[in-house]
C-alpha positions as CSV (number, residue, x, y, z in Angstrom):
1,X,-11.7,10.9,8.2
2,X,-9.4,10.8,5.2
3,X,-10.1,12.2,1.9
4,X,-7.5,10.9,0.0
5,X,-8.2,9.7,-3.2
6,X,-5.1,7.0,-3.2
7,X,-5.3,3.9,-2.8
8,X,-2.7,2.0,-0.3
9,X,-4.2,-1.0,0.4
10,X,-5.2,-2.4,-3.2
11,X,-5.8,-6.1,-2.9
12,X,-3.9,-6.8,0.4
13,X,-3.2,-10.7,0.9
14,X,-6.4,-11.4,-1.0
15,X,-6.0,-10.9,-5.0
16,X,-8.6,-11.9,-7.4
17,X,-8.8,-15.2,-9.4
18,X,-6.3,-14.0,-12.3
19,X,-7.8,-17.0,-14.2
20,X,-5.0,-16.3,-17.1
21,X,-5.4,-18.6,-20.6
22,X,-3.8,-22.1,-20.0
23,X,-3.7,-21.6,-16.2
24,X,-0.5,-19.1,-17.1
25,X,1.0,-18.3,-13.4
26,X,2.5,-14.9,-15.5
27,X,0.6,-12.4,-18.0
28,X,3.7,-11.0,-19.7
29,X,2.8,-7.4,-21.4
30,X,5.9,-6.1,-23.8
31,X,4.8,-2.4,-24.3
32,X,6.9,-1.2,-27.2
33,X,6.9,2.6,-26.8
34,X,7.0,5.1,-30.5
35,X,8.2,7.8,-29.4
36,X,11.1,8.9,-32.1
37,X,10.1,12.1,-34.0
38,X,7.5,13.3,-30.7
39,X,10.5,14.4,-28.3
40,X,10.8,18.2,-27.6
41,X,12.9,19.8,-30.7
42,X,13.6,23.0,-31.1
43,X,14.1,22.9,-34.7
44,X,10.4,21.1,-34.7
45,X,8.7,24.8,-33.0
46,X,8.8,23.1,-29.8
47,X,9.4,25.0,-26.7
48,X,12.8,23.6,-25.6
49,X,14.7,20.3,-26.1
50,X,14.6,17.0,-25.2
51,X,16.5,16.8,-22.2
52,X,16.5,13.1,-21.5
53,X,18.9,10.8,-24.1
54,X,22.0,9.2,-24.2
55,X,24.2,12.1,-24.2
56,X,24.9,14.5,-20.9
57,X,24.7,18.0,-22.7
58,X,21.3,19.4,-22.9
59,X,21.1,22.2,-25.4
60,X,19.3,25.0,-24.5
61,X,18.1,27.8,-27.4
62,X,19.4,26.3,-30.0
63,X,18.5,23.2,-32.3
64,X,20.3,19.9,-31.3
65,X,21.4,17.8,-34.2
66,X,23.1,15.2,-31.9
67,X,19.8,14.6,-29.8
68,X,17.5,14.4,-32.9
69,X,20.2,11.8,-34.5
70,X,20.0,9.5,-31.2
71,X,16.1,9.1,-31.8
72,X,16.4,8.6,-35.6
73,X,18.4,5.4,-34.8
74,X,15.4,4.1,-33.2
75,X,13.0,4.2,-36.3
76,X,15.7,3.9,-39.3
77,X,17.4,0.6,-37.3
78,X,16.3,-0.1,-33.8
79,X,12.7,-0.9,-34.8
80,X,13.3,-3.6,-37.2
81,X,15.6,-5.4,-34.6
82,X,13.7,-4.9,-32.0
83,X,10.6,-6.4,-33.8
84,X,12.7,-9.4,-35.7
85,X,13.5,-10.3,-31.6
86,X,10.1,-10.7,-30.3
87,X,9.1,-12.3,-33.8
88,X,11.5,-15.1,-33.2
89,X,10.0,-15.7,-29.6
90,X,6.3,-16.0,-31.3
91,X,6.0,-12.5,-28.9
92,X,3.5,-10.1,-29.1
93,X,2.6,-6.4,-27.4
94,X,1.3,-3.0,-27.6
95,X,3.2,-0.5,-29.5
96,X,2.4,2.9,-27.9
97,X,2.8,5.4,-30.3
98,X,3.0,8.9,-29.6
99,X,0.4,10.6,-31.8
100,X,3.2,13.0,-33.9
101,X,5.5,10.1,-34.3
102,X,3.0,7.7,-35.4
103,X,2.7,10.8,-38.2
104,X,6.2,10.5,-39.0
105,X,6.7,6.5,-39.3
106,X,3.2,5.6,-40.5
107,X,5.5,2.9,-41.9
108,X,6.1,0.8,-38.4
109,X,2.6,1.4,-37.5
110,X,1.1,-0.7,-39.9
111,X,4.0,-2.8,-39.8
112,X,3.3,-3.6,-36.3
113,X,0.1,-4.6,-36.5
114,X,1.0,-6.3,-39.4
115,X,2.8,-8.7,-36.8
116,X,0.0,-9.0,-34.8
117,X,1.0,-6.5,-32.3
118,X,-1.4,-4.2,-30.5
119,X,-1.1,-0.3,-31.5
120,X,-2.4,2.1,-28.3
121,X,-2.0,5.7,-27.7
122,X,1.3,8.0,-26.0
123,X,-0.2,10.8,-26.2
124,X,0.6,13.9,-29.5
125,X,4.2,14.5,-28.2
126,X,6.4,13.2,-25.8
127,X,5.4,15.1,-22.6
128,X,4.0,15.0,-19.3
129,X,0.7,15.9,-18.4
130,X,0.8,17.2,-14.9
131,X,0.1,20.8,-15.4
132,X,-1.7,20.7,-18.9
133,X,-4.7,23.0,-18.8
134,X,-7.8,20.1,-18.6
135,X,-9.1,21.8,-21.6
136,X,-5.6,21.1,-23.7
137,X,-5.3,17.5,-22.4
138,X,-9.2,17.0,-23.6
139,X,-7.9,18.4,-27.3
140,X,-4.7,16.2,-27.1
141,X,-6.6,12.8,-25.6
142,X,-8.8,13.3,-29.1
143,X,-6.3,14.5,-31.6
144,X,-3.9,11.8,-30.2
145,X,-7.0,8.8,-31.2
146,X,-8.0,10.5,-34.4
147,X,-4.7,10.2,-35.3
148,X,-3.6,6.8,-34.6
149,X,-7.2,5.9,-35.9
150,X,-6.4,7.0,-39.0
151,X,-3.0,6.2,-39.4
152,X,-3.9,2.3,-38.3
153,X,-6.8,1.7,-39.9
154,X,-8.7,1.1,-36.2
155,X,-9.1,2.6,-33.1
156,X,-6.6,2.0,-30.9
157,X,-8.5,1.3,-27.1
158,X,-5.3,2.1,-24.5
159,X,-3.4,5.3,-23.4
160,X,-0.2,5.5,-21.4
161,X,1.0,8.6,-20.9
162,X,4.8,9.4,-20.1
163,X,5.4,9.5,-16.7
164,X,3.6,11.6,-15.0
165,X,-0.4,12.1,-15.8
166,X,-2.9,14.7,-14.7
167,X,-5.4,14.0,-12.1
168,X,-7.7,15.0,-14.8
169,X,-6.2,12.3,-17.0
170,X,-8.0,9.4,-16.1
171,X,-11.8,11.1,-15.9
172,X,-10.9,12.7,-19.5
173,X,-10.4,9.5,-21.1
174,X,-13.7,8.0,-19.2
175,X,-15.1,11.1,-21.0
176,X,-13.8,10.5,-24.4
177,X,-15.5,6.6,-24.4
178,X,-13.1,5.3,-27.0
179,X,-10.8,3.8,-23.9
180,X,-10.8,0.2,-22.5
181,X,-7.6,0.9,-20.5
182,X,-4.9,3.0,-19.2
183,X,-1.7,2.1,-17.7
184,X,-1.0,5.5,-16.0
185,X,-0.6,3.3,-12.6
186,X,2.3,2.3,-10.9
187,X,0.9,0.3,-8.1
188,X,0.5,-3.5,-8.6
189,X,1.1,-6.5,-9.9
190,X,-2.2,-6.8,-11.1
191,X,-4.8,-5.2,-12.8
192,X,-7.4,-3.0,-11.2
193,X,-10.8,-1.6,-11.9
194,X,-11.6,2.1,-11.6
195,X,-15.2,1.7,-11.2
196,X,-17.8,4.3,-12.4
197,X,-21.0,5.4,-11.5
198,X,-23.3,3.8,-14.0
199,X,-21.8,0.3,-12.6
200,X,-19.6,-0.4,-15.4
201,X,-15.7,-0.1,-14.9
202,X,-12.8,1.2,-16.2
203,X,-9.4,-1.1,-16.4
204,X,-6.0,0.5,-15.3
205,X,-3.1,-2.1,-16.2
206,X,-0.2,-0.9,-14.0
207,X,3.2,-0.4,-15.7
208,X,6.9,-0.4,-14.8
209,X,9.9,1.4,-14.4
210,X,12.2,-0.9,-13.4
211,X,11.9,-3.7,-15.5
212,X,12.0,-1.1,-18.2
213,X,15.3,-0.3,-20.9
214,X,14.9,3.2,-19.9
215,X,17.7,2.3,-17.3
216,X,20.2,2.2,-20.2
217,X,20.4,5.3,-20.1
218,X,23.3,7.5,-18.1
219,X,22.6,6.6,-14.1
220,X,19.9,4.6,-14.8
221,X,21.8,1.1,-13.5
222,X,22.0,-1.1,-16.7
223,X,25.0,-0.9,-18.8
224,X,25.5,-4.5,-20.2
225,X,22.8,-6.3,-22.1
226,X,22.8,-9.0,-19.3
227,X,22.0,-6.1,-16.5
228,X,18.7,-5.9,-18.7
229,X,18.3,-9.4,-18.5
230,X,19.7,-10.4,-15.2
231,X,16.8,-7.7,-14.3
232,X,13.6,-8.7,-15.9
233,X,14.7,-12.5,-15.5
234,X,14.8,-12.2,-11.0
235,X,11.7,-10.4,-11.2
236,X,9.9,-12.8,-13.6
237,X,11.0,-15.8,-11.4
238,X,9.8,-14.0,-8.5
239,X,6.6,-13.9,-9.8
240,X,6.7,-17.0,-12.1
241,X,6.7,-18.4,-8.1
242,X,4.4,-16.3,-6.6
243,X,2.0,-17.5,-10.2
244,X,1.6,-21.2,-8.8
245,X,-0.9,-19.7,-6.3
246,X,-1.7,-16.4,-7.3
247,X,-1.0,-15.5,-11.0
248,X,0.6,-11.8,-11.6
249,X,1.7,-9.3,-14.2
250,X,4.8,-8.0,-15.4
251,X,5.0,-5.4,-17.7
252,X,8.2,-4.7,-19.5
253,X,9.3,-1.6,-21.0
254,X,10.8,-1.2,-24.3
255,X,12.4,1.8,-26.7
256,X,13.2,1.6,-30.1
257,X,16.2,3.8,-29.5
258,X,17.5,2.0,-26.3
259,X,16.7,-1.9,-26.3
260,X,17.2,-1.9,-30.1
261,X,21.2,-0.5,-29.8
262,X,23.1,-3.8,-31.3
263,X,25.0,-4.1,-27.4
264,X,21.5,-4.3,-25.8
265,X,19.2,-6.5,-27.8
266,X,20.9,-10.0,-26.4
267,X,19.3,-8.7,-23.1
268,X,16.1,-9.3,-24.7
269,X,16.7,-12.2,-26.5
270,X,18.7,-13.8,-23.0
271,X,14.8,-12.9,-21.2
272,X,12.9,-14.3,-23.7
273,X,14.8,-17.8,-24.1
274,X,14.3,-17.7,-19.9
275,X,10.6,-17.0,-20.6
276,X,10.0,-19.7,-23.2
277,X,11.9,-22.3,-21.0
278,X,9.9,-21.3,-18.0
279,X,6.9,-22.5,-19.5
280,X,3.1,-21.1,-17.9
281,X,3.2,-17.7,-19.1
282,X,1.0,-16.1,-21.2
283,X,2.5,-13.1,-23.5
284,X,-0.1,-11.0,-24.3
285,X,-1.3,-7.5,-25.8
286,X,-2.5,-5.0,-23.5
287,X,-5.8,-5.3,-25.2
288,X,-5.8,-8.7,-24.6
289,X,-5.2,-8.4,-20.8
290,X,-7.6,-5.7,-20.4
291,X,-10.6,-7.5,-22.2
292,X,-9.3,-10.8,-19.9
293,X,-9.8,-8.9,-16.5
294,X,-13.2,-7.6,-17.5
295,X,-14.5,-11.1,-18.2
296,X,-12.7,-12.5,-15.3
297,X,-14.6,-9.5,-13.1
298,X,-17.9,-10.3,-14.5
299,X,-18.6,-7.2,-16.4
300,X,-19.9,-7.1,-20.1
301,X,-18.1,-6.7,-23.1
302,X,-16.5,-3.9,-23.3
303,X,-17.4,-1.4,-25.9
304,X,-16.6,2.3,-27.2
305,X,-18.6,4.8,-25.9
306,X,-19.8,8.1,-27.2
307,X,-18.5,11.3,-25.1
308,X,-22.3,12.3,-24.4
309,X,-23.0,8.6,-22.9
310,X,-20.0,8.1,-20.7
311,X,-20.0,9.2,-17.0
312,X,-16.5,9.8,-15.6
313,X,-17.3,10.5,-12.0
314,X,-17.2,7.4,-9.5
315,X,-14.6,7.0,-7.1
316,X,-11.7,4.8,-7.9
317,X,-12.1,1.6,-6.1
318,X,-10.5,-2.3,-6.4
């Protein structure tokens, strides 16, 4: 008998009522990632440098002015474009903020939610989680929350970490109480419940890497702002058909640095006009979605737990 704990069946040919607002055939999540200011830097004590930007060079043992300019354009320009794009749509999503960016640009914090926009956590820096120490990723799940509490003026209820998580990740933020989601999944089109063993669940709203900016950069595939478009519009149709019977959800990633270049934003704006001619779609926070599926599952309202009352064992089930 198999003791995997993955999961490669999900809901087969038999997904759950979605049941979106207005009989929406597509839940549309724009998950505007902070990141600027929480990339490896050398001249910031970190360890190395970011590796992954727009230029080729990585520079190793040595501070790198040209990488720390690229993500400075995202905060000092790319944000405010970015932001006046969705406004025009009447668009709203989840800004995840890295915890030591957030720090840096309290600024666009509060100016997102400002907008209306939902403000959730990246984790302290920039970085993956797969081999952190469970102890560290405990300290970093907390300081990361406390931060963006702080900074926001409320507690932010999701977590997304970059790429790869921990197979601690999940059962430490169970343990922490103060999360309603997480979208460190990969694996569906729709949400799923990790349930728990005091009968109560856990939400896990997958994400994407495809319909993402991210594959601006060098290799990635896009190079036009109509690749980005062409993109997210054939897999929103897609699903947009698929919606009449069985309503889905498509996440779409988005960096101030990348979508917010002045080459690249019409890609957004081409998607959104597609989107607001389409008609049946519901653009909504992350928050929003999360809170949707638990109704929609028959659970309670969901609310903040204290680390002493939360259970994180439980297998992970749909």
């Amino acid at each position: 008998m198999s003791t995997s704990r993955r999961d490669f069946h999900g809901y087969g040919n038999r997904p759950p009522a979605a049941d979106f607002p207005g009989g929406a055939r597509v839940a549309l999540s724009f998950v505007i990632n902070l990141e600027e200011g929480a990339e490896l830097s050398v001249s910031d004590g970190d360890e190395r440098n970011e590796s992954v930007y727009e230029a080729v060079e990585e520079v190793v043992g040595a501070a790198d002015p040209c990488m720390e300019s690229h993500y400075e354009y995202g905060t000092r320009a790319g944000y405010w474009r970015l932001m006046d794009t969705l406004a025009a749509f009447d668009a709203h999503g989840t800004l995840s903020c890295c915890a030591r960016a957030a720090r840096r640009s309290p600024l666009l914090v509060r100016d997102a939610l400002a907008r209306g926009h939902e403000v959730s956590c990246h984790g302290e820096r920039w970085e993956s989680h797969a081999h952190m120490a469970r102890e560290r990723e405990r300290e970093i799940i907390a300081s990361t929350h406390a931060s963006l509490t702080d900074i926001a003026g409320r507690a932010p209820v999701g977590w997304h970490t970059r790429s790869a998580a921990s197979t601690s990740t999940r059962a430490l933020l169970l343990e922490h109480g103060g999360f309603l989601y997480d979208s460190d999944a990969y694996n569906d089109d729709l949400p799923w419940l990790h349930h728990r063993s005091d009968g109560d669940a856990h939400v896990v709203l997958p994400y994407s890497f495809d319909t993402n900016d991210m594959r601006f950069q060098p290799g990635g595939g896009f190079v036009h702002a109509e690749d980005f478009a062409r993109y997210c519009i054939a897999a929103f149709d897609q699903l947009w058909e698929e919606g009449a019977d069985t309503p889905k959800m498509m996440s779409v990633g988005l960096h101030l640095r990348i979508i917010g270049r002045p080459a690249r934003i019409g890609g957004l704006r081409q998607f959104l006009e597609h989107v607001r001619s389409k008609g049946d779609v519901w653009i909504a926070r992350r928050d929003e979605i999360a809170h949707h599926w638990r109704r929609v599952s028959g659970l309670p309202t969901w609310r903040a737990r204290s680390p002493e009352t939360t259970s994180a064992t439980g297998p992970i089930t749909t």
